[in-house]
DONU-487972 format. One record per residue: residue number from 1; x, y, z of N, C-alpha, C in turn. Coordinates in nm, 2 decimals, always signed. Layout:
// residues N
resi->NUM	nxx->X	nyy->Y	nzz->Z	caxx->X	cayy->Y	cazz->Z	cxx->X	cyy->Y	czz->Z
...
//
This chain:
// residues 37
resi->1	nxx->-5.23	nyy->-0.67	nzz->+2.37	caxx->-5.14	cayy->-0.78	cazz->+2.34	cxx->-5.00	cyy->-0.74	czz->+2.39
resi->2	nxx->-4.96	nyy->-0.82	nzz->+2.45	caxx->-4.82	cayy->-0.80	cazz->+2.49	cxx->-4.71	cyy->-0.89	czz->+2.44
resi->3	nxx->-4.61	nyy->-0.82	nzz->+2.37	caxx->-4.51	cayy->-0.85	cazz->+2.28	cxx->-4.39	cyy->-0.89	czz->+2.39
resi->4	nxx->-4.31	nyy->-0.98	nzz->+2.36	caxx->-4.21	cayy->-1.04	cazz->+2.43	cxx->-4.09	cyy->-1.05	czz->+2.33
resi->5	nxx->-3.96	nyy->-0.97	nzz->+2.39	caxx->-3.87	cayy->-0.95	cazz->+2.27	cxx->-3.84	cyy->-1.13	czz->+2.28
resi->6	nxx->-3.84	nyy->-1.20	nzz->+2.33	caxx->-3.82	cayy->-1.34	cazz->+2.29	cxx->-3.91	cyy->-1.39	czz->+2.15
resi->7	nxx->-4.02	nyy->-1.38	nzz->+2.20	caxx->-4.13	cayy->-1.43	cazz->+2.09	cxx->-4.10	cyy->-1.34	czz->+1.99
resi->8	nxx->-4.06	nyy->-1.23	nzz->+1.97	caxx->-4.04	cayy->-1.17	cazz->+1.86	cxx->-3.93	cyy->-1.21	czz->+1.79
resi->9	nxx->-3.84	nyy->-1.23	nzz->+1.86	caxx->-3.73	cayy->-1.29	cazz->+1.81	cxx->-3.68	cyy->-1.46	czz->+1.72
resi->10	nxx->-3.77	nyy->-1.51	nzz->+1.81	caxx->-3.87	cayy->-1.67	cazz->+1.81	cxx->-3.91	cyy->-1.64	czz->+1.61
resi->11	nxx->-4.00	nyy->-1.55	nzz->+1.65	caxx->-4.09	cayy->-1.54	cazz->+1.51	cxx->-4.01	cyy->-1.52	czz->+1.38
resi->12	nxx->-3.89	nyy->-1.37	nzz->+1.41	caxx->-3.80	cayy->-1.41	cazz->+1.33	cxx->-3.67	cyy->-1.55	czz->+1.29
resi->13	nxx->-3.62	nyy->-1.57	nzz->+1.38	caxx->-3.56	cayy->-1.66	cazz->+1.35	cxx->-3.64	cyy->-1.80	czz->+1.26
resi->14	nxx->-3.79	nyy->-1.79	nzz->+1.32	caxx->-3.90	cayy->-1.89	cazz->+1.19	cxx->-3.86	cyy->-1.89	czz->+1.06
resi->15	nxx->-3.87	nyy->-1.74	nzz->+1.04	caxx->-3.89	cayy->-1.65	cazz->+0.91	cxx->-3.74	cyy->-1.67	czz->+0.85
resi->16	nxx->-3.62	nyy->-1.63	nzz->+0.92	caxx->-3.53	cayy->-1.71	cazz->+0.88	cxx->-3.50	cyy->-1.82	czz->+0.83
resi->17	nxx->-3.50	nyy->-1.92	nzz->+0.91	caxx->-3.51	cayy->-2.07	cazz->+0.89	cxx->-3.57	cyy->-2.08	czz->+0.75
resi->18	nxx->-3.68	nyy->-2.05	nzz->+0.75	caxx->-3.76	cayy->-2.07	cazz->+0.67	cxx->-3.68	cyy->-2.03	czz->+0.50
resi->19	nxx->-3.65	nyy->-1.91	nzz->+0.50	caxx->-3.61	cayy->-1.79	cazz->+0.40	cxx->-3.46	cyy->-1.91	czz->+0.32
resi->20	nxx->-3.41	nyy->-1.93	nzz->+0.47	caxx->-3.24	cayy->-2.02	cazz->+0.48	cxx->-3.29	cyy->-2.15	czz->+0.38
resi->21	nxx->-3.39	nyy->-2.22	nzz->+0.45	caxx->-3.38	cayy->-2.38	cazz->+0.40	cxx->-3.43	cyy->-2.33	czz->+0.20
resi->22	nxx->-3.56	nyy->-2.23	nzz->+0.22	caxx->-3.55	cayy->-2.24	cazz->+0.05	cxx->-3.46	cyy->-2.19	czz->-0.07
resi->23	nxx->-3.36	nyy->-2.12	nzz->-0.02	caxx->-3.21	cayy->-2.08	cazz->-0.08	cxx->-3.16	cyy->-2.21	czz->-0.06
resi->24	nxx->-3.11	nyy->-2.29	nzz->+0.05	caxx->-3.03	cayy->-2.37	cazz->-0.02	cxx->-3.13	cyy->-2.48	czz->-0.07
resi->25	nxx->-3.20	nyy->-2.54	nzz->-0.04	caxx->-3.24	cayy->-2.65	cazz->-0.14	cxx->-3.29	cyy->-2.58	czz->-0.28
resi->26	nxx->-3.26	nyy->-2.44	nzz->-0.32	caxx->-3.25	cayy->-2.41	cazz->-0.53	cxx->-3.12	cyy->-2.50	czz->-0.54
resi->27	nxx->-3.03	nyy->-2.48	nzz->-0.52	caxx->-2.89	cayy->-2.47	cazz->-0.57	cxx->-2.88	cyy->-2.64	czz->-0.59
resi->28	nxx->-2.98	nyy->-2.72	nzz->-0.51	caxx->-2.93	cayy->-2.89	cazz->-0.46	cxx->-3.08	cyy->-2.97	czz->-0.59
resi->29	nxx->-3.11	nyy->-2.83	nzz->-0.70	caxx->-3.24	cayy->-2.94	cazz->-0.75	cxx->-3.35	cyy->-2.92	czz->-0.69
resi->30	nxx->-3.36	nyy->-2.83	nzz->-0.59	caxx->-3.49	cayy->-2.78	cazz->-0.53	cxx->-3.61	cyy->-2.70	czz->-0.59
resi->31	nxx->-3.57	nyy->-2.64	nzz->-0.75	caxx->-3.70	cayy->-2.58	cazz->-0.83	cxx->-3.81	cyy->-2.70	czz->-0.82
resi->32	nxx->-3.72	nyy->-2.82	nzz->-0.87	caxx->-3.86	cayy->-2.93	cazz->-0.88	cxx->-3.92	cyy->-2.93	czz->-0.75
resi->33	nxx->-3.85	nyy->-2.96	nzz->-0.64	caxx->-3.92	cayy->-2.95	cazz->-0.50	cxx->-4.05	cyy->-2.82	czz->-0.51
resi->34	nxx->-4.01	nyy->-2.75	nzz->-0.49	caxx->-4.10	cayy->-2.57	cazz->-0.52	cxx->-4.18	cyy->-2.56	czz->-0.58
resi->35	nxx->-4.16	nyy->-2.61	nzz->-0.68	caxx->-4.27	cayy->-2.66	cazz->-0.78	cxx->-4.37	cyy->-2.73	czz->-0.78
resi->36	nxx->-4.37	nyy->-2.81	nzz->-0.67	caxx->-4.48	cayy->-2.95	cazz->-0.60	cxx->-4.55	cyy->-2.80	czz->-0.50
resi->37	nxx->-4.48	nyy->-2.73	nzz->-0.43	caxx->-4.59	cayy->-2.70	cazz->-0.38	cxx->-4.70	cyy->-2.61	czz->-0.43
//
């Protein structure tokens, strides 16, 4: 398999996003959100 510092980077920035959107929607009322899933 051959790794691409893009796609690796790609993958992190996912993981960010990701990490980012569920910190701010706690603060905006988002337990109940979290909660559903």
């Amino acid at each position: 398999m051959i790794h691409d510092e893009k796609a690796e980077k790609l993958e992190l920035v996912g993981l960010y996003i990701r990490a980012a959107a569920r910190w701010l929607t706690v603060p905006d009322g988002g337990r109940e959100a979290s909660s559903r899933e």
